[in-house]
GUVEXSE-153920 format. One record per residue: residue number from 1; residue in three letters; chain; z negated, x, y negated of N, C-alpha, C in turn. Coordinates in Angstrom, 3 decimals. Each point is the difference from the previous one (the first is absolute). Layout:
N
+-----+--------+--------+----------+----------+----------+----------+----------+----------+----------+----------+----------+
: num : residu : chaine :      nup :    neast :   nnorth :     caup :   caeast :  canorth :      cup :    ceast :   cnorth :
+-----+--------+--------+----------+----------+----------+----------+----------+----------+----------+----------+----------+
: NUM :    ALA :      A :        Z :        X :        Y :        Z :        X :        Y :        Z :        X :        Y :
...
+-----+--------+--------+----------+----------+----------+----------+----------+----------+----------+----------+----------+
***
This chain:
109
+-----+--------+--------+----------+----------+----------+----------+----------+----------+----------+----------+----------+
: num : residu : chaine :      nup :    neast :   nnorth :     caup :   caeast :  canorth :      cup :    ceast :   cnorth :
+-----+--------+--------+----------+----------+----------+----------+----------+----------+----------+----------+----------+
:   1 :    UNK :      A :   -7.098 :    5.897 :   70.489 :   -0.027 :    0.046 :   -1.441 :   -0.828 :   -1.178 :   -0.509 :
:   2 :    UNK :      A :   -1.111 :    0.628 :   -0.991 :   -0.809 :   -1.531 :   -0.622 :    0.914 :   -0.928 :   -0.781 :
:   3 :    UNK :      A :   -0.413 :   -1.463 :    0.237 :    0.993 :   -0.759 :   -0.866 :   -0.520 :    0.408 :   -1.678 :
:   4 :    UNK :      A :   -0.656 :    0.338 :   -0.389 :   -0.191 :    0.621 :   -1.386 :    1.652 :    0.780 :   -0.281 :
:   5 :    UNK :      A :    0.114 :    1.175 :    0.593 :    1.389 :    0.674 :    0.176 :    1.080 :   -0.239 :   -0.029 :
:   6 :    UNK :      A :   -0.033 :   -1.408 :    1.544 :    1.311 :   -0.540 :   -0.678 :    0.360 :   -0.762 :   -0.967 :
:   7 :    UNK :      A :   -1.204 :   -0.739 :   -0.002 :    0.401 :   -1.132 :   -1.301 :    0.145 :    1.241 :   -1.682 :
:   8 :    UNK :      A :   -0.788 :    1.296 :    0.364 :    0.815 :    0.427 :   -1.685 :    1.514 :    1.002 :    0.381 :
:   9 :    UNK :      A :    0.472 :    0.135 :    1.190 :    0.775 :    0.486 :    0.031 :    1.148 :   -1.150 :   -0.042 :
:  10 :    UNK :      A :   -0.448 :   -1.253 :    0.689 :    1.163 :   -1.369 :   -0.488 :    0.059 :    0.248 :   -1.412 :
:  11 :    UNK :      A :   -1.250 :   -0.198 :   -0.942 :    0.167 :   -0.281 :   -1.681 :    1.060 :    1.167 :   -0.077 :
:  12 :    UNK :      A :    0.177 :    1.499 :    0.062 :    0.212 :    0.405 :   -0.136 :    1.766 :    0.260 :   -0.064 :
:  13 :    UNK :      A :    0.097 :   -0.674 :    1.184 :    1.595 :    0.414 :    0.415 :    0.714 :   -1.689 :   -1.081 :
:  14 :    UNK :      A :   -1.020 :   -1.136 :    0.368 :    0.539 :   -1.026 :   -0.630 :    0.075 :    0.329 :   -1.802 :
:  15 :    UNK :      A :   -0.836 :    0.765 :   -0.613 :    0.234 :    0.520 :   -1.577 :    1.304 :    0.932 :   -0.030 :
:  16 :    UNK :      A :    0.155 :    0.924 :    0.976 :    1.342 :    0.703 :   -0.036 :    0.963 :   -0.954 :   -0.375 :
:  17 :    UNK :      A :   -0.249 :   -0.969 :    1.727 :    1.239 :   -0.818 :   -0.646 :    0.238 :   -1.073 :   -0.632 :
:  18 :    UNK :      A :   -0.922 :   -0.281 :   -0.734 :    0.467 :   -0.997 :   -1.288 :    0.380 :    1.047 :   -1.053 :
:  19 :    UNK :      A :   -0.799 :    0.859 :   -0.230 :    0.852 :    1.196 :   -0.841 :    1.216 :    0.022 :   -0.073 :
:  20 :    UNK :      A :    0.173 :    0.325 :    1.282 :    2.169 :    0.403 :    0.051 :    0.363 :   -1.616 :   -0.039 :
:  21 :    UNK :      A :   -0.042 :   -0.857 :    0.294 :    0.655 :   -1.280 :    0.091 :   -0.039 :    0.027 :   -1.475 :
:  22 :    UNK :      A :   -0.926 :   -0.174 :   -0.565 :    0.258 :   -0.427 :   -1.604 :    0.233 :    1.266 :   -0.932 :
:  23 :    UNK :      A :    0.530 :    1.213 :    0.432 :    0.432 :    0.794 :   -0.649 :    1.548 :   -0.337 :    0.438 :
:  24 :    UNK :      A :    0.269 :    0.133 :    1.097 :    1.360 :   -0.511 :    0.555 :    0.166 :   -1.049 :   -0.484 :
:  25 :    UNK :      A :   -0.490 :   -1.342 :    0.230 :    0.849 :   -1.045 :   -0.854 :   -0.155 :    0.008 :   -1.531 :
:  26 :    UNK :      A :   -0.697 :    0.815 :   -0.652 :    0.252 :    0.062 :   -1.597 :    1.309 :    1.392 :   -0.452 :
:  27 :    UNK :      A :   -0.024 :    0.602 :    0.869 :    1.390 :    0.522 :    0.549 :    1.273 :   -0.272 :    0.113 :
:  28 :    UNK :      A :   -0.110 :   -1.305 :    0.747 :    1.557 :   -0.894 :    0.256 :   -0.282 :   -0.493 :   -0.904 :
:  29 :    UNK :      A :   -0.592 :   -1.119 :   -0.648 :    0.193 :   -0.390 :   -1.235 :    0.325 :    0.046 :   -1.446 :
:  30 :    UNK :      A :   -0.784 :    1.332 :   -0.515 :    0.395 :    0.730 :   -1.077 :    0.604 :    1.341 :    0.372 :
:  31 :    UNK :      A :    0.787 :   -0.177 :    1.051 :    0.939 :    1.477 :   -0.150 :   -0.337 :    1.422 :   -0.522 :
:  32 :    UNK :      A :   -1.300 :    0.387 :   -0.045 :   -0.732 :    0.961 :    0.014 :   -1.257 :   -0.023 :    0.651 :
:  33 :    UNK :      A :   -0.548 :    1.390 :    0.603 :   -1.169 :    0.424 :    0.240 :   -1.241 :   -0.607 :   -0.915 :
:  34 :    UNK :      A :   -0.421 :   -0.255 :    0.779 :   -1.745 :   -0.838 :   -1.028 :   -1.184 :    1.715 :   -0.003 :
:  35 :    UNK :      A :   -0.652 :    0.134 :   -1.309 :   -0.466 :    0.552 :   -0.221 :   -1.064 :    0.085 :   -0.827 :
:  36 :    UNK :      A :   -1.203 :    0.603 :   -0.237 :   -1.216 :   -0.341 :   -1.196 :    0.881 :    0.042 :   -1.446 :
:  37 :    UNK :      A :    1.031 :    0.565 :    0.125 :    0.913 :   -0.660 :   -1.582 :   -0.127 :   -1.308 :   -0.911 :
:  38 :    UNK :      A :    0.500 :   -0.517 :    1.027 :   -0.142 :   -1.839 :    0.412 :   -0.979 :   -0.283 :   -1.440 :
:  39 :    UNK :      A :   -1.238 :    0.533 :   -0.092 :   -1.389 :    0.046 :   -0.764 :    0.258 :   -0.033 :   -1.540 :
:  40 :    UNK :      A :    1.078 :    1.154 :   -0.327 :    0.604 :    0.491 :   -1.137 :    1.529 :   -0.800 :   -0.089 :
:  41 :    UNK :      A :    0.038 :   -1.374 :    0.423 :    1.226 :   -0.466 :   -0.416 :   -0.325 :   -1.213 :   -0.552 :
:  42 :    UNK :      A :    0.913 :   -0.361 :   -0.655 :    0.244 :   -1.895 :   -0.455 :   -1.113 :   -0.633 :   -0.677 :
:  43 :    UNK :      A :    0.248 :   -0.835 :   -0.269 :   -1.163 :   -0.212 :   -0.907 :   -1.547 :   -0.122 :    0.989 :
:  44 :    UNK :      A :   -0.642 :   -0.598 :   -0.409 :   -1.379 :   -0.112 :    0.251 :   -0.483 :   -0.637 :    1.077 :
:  45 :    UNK :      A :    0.604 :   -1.363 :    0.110 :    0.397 :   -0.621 :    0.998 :    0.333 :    0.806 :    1.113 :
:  46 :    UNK :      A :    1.021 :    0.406 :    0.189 :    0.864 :    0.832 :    1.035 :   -1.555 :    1.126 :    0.249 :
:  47 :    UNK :      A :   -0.264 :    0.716 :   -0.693 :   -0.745 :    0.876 :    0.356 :   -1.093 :   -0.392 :    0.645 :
:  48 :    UNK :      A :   -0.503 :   -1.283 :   -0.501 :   -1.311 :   -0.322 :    0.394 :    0.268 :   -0.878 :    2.141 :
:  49 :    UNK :      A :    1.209 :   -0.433 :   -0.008 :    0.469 :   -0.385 :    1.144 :    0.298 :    1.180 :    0.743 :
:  50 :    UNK :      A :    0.156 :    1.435 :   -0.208 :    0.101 :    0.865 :    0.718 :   -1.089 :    0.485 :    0.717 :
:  51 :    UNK :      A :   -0.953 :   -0.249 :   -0.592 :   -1.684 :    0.563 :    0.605 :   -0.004 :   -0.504 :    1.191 :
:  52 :    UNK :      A :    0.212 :   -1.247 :    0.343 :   -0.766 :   -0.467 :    1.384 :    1.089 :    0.726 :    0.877 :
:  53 :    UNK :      A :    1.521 :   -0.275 :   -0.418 :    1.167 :    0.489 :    1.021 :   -0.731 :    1.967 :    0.155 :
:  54 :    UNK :      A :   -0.145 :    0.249 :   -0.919 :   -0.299 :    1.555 :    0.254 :   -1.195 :    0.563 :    0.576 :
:  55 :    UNK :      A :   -1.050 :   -0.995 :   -0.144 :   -1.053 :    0.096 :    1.083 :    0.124 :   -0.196 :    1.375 :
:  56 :    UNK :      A :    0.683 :   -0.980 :    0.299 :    0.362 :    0.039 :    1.656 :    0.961 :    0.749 :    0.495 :
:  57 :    UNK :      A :    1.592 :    0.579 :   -1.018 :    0.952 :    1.019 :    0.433 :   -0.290 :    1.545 :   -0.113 :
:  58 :    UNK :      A :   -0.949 :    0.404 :   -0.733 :   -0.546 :    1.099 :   -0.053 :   -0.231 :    0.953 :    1.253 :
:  59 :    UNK :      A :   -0.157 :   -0.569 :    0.834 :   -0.353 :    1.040 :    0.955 :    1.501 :    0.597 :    0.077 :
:  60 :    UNK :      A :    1.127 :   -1.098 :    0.206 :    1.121 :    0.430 :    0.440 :    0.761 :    1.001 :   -1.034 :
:  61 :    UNK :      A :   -0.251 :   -0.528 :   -1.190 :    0.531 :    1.168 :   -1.101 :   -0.818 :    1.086 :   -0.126 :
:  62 :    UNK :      A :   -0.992 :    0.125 :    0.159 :   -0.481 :    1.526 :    0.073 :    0.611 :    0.817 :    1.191 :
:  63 :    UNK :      A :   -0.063 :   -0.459 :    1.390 :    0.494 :    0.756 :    1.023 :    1.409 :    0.518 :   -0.573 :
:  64 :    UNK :      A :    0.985 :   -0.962 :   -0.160 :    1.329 :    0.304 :   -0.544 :    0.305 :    0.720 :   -0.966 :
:  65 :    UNK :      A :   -0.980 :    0.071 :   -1.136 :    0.301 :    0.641 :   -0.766 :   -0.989 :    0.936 :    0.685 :
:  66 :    UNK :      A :   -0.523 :    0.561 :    0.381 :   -0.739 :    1.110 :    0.513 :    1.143 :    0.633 :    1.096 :
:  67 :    UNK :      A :    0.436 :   -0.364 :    0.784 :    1.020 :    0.611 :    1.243 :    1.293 :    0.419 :   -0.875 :
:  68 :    UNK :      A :   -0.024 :   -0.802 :   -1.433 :    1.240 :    0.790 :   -0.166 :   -0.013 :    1.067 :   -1.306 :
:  69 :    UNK :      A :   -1.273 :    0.071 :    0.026 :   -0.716 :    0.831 :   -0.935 :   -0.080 :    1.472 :    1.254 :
:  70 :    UNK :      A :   -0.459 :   -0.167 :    1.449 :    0.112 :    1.143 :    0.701 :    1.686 :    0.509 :    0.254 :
:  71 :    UNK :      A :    0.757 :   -1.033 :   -0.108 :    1.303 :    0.446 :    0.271 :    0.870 :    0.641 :   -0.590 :
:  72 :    UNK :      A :   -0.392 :   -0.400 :   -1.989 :    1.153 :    0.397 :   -0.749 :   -1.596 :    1.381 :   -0.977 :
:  73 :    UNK :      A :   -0.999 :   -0.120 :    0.124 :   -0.704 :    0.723 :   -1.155 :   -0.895 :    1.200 :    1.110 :
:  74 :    UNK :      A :    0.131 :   -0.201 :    1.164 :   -0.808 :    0.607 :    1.125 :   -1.637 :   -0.013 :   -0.517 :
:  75 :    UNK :      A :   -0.666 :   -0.542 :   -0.320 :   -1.435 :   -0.696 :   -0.105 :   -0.798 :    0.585 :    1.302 :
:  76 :    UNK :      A :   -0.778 :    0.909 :   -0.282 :   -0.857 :    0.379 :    0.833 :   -0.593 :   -1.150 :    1.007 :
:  77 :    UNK :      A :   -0.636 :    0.769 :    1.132 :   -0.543 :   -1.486 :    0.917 :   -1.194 :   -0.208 :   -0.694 :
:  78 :    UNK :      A :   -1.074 :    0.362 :   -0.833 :   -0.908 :   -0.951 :    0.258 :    0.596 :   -0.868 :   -1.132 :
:  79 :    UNK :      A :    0.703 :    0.006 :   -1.028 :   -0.048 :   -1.076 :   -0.939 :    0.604 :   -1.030 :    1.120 :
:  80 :    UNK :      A :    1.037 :    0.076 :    0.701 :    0.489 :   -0.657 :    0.883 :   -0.696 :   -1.322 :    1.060 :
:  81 :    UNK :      A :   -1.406 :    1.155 :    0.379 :   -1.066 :   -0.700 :    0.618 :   -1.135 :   -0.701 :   -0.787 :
:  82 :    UNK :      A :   -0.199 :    0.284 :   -1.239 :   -0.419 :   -0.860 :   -0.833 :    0.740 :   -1.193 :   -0.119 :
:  83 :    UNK :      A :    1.500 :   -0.118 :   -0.236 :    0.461 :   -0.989 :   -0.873 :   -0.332 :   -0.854 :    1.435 :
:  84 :    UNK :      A :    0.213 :    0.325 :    1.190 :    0.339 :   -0.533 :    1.229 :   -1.398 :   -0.727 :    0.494 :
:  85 :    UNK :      A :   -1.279 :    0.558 :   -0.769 :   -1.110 :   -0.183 :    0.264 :   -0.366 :   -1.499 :   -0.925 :
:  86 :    UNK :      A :    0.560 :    0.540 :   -1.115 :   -0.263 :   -1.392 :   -1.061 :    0.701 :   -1.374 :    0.637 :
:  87 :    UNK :      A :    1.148 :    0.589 :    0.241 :    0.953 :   -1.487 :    0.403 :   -0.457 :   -0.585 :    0.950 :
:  88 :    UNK :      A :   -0.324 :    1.055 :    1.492 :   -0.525 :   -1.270 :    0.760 :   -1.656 :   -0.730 :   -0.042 :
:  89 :    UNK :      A :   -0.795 :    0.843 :   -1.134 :   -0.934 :   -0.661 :   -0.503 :    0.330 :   -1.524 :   -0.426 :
:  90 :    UNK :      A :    0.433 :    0.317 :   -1.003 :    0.773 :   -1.456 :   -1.044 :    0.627 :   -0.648 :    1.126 :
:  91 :    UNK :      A :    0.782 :    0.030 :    0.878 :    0.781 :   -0.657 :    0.866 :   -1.253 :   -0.778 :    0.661 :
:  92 :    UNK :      A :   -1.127 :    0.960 :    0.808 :   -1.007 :   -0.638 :    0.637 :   -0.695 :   -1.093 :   -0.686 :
:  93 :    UNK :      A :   -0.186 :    0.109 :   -1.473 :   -0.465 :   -0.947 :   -0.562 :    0.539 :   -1.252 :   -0.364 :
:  94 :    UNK :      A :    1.543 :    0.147 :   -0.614 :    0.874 :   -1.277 :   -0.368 :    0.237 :   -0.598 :    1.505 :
:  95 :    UNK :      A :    0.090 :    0.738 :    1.117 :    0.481 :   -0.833 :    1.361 :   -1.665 :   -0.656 :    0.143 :
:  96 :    UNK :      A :   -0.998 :    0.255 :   -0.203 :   -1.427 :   -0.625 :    0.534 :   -0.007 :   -0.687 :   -1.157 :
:  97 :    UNK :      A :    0.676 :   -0.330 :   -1.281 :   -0.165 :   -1.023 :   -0.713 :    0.921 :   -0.940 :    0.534 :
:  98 :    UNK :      A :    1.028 :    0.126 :    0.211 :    1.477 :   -1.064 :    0.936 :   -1.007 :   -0.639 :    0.988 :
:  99 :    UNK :      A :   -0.211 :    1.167 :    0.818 :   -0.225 :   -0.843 :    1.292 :   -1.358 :   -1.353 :   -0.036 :
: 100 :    UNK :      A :   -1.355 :    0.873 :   -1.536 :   -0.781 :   -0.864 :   -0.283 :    0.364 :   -1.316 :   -0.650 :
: 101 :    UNK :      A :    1.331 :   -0.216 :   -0.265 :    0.367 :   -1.423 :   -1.063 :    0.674 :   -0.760 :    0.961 :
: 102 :    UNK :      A :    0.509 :    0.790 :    1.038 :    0.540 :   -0.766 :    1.460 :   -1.005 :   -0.774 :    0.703 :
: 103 :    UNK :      A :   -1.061 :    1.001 :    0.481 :   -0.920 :   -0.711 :   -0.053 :   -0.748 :   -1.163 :   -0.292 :
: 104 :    UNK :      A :   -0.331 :    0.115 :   -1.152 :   -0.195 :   -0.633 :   -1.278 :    0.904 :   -1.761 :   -0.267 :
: 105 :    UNK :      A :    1.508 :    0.696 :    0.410 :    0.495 :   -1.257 :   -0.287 :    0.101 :   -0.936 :    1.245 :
: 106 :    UNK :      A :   -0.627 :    0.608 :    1.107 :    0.370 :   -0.395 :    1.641 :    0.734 :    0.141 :    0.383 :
: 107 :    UNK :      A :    1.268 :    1.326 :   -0.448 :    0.888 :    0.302 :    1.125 :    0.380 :    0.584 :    1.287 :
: 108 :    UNK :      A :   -1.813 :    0.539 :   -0.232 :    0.033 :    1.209 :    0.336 :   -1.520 :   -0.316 :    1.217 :
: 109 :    UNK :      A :   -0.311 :   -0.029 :    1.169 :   -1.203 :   -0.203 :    0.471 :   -0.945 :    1.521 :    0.038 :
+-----+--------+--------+----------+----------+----------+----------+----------+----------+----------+----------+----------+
***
């Protein structure tokens, strides 16, 4: 396998999981599911602090809300494979921005 491959299949799996980590710990914390809602709440402030959290958890709330969109609404497959297509796009990108600020900050060789 070319290292091109793995290094976007690392970005890749590492954007998943900052996704779920910070969907999960905004989870335990505020005792609800995190969602693009978030956007449409609290004042301005609050909303405007939701952007960055919802740019990097996004991948994970689309899948979720997509799997349980096939479970309870039966959602044909391709919307399925679209939503599935977008997320690990976005995932590939927010994990190759992580791993570039790791980098970046020297944590990372």
């Amino acid at each position: 396998m070319l290292p091109e491959t793995l290094n976007s299949l690392f970005s890749l799996f590492i954007g998943f999981a900052l996704a779920g980590a910070l969907a999960s710990g905004y989870q335990a914390l505020a005792e609800r599911p995190a969602g693009f809602g978030l956007l449409q709440e609290g004042v301005t402030r609050q909303r405007f602090a939701a952007v960055p959290f919802l740019v990097f958890a996004a991948p994970f709330i689309i899948m979720r809300n997509t799997l349980r969109g096939v479970q309870l609404e039966r959602r044909r497959f391709e919307f399925v494979m679209m939503a599935t297509v977008i997320a690990g796009f976005w995932s590939l990108m927010s994990g190759t921005f992580f791993l570039m600020t790791l980098r970046a900050a020297g944590l990372l060789a």
